[in-house]
Residue, then its C-alpha position, 0 to 999 in steps of 0.5 A: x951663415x956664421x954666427x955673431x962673433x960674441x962681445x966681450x960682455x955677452x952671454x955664452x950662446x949655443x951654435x945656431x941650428x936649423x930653424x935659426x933662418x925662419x924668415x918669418x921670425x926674422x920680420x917679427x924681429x926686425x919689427x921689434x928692432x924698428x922699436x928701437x929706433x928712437x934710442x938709435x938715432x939718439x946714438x947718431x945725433x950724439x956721434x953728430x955732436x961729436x963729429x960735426x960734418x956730413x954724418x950720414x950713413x949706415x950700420x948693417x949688423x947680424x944679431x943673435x937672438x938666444x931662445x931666451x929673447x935676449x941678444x947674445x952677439x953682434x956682427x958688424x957687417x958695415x959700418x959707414x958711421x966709422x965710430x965705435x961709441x956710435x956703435x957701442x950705443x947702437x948695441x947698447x939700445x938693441x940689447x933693451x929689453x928682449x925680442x921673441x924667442x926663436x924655435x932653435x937654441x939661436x938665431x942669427x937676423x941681419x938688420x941695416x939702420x940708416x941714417x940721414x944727415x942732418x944739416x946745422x945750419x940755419x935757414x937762411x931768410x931771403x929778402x923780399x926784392x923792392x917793388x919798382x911800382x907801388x901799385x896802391x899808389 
């Protein structure tokens, strides 16, 4: 696997070397993401807002985590939103805080973020049909 090709804002990185792949740091990691998911979904009713329509969709990204926790790069895998300030969000929520260091200089974890679509309508309210008969009568 590659790495991330780097944002114009991140950090220089280290080329990923072995160990970067450990399937048990990848789980603890996607645990630290779904933390996260507060904020991406933000992201999503914002585009939302903007976009009105069907809105669902997914974004699927490869992360990569530098020893020191912090996120130095993303890959945009897919991307069914097709809204680069989503995205943008999206990378701005992952690189808060920091996620476990990994054993090698740089790992790389994939994670896919879905999204529902959410409808803004209101609920329509259904007359009661008339009663032919009062039985109380």
């Amino acid at each position: 696997m590659h790495p991330p090709a780097e944002d114009a804002d991140s950090e220089p990185r280290a080329e990923p070397q072995e160990g970067g792949d450990d399937p048990e740091y990848a789980r603890l990691v996607r645990r630290h993401l779904s933390s996260r998911r507060d904020l991406i979904d933000k992201c999503h009713e914002e585009r939302a807002a903007r976009r009105p329509g069907p809105g669902g969709g997914h974004v699927k990204l490869n992360i990569a985590i530098a020893r020191t926790g912090r996120i130095t790069g993303f890959e945009v895998i897919e991307d069914t939103l097709q809204d680069p300030a989503a995205l943008a969000c999206i990378k701005r929520a992952l690189r808060q805080g920091s996620y476990p260091a990994p054993a090698a200089p740089l790992a790389v974890v994939s994670k896919t973020f879905r999204f529902e679509a959410k409808t803004t309508d209101p609920p329509r309210l259904i007359p009661p049909k008339p009663l032919d008969d009062n039985p109380f009568d």
